[in-house]
C-alpha positions as CSV (number, residue, x, y, z in Angstrom):
1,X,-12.4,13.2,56.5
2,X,-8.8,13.0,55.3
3,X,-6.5,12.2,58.2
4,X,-3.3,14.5,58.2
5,X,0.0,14.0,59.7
6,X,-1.5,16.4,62.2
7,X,-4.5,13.9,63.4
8,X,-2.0,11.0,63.6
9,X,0.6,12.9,65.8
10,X,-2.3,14.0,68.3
11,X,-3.3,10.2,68.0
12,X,-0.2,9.7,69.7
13,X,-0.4,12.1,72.2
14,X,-3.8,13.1,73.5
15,X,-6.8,12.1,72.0
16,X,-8.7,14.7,73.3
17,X,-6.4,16.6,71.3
18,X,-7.1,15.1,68.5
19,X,-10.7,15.4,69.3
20,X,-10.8,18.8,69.7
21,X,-8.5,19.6,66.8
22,X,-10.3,17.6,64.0
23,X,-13.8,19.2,65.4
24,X,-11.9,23.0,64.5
25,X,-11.2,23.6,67.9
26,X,-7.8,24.8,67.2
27,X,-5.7,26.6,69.9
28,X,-2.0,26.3,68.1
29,X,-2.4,30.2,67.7
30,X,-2.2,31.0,70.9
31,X,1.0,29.5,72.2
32,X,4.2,30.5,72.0
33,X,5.6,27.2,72.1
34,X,3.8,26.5,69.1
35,X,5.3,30.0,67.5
36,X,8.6,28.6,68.7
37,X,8.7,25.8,66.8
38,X,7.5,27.4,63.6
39,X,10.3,29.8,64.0
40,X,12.9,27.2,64.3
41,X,11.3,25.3,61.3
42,X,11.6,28.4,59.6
43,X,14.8,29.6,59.6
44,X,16.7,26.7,60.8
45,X,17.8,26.0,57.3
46,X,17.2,28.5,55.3
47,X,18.8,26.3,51.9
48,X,16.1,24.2,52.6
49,X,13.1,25.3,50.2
50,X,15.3,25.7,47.4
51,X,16.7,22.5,47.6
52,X,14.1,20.0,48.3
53,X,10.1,20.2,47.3
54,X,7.7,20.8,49.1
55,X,4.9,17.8,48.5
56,X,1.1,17.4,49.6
57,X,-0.8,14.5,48.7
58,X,-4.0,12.5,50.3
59,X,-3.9,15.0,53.0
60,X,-0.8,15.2,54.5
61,X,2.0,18.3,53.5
62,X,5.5,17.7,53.5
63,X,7.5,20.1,54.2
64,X,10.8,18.8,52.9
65,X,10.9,15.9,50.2
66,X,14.3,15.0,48.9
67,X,12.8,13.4,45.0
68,X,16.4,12.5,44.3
69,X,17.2,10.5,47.9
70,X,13.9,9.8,48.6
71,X,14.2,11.0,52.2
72,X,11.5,13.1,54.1
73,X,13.2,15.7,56.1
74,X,11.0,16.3,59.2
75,X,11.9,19.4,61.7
76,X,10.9,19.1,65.3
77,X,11.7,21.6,68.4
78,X,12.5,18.8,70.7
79,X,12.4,15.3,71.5
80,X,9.6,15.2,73.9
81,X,7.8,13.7,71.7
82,X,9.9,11.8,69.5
83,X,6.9,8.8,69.6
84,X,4.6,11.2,68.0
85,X,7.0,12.4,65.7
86,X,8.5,8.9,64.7
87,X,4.7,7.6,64.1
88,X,4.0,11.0,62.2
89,X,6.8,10.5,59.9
90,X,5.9,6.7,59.6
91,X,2.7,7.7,58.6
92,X,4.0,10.0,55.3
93,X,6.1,6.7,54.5
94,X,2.8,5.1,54.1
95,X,1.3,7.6,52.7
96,X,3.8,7.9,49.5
97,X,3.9,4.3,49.4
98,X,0.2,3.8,48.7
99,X,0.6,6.4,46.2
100,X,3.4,4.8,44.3
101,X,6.6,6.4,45.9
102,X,8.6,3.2,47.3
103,X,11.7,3.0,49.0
104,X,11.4,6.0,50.8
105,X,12.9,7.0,54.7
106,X,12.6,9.8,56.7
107,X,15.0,11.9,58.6
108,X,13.9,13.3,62.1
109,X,16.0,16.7,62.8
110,X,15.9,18.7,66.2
111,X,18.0,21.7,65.7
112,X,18.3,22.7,69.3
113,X,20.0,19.8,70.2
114,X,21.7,19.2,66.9
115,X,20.1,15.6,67.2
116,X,19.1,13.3,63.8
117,X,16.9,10.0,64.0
118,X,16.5,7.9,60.5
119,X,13.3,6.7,60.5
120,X,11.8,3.6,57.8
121,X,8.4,2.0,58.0
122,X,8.3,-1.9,58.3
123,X,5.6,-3.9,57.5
124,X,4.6,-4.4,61.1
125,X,4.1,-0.7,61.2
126,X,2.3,-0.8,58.1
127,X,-0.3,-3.2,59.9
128,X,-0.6,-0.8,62.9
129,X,-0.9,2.3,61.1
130,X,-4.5,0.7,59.4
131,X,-5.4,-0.4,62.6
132,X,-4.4,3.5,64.4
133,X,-6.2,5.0,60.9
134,X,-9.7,3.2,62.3
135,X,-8.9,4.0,65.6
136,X,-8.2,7.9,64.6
137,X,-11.4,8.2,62.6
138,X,-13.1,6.7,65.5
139,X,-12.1,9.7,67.5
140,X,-12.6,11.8,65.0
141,X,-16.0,11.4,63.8
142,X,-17.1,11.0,67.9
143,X,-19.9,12.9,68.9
144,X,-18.6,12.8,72.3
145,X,-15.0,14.8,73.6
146,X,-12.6,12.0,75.0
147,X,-12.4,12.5,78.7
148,X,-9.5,14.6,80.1
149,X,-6.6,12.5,81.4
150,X,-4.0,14.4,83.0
151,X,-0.3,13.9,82.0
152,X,2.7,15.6,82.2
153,X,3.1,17.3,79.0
154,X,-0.4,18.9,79.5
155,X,0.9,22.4,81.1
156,X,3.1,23.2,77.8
157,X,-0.2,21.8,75.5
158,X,-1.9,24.5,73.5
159,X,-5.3,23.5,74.8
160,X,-4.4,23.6,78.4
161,X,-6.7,26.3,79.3
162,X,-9.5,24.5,77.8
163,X,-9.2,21.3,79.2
164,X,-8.2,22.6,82.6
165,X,-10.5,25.7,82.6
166,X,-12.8,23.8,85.5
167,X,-10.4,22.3,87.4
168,X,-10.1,22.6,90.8
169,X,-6.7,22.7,91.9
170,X,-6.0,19.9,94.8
171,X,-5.7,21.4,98.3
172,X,-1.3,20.7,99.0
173,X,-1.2,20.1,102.6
């Protein structure tokens, strides 16, 4: 199974998530956070498409690939996450470098709050990416769900409802 950038930004996060994801247990559809962040993807900038190409290779799509620059342009809808993201991106680095594309850097972009983070892959990430791709097909090719831990960005997480659906909210006294 290919890993996408997808798999390796739900490494980061949950890996329940990324359990559930990479077994085709997909909620995305149903949120309209998710449908947010498309949006702002979408028409955020518009010049975008015609300007830079569109590139998938070894299982990962990139949405924005500047072939004169070299620069990956990746669009978020906000920095909550900017761990996930910055690994994500890392991981498309590595992924054009083992195909041949060297010297390339990324660009993180959040429109909403006009905010940019340059993002390059060292050769310590390098080492931890191969080390997060055994760890990710691990999870991956589990028989077994990863147990639910309970963190603060669970209530805006697409799978909410089915990781919470039989829990028992604690009495408040």
């Amino acid at each position: 199974m290919k890993i996408t950038g997808t798999h390796f930004n739900y490494f980061q996060v949950c890996h329940r998530k990324l359990w559930l994801f990479a077994n085709n247990i997909q909620m995305e559809h149903n949120s309209e956070l998710v449908l947010e962040g498309k949006l702002i993807h979408e028409t955020t900038y518009p010049q975008r498409p015609a300007r830079y190409q569109e590139l998938e290779i070894d299982g990962i799509k990139i949405d924005y690939f500047d072939t004169v620059e070299k620069v990956i342009h990746e669009i978020k809808k906000t920095e909550k996450l900017e761990h996930a993201h910055e690994w994500q991106l890392k991981y498309y680095i590595y992924v054009l470098k083992n195909n041949g594309i060297e010297g390339v850097t990324g660009i993180l972009e959040y429109p909403k709050t006009r905010q940019r983070h340059e993002v390059f892959l060292s050769e310590i990430d390098e080492q931890a990416i191969e080390e997060m791709k055994d760890l990710i097909t691990e999870i991956m090719e589990s028989k077994k769900c990863p147990p639910l831990q309970k963190k603060s960005i669970c209530k805006n997480c697409s799978y909410f409802d089915l990781c919470f659906s039989g829990e028992q909210e604690e009495p408040t006294s």
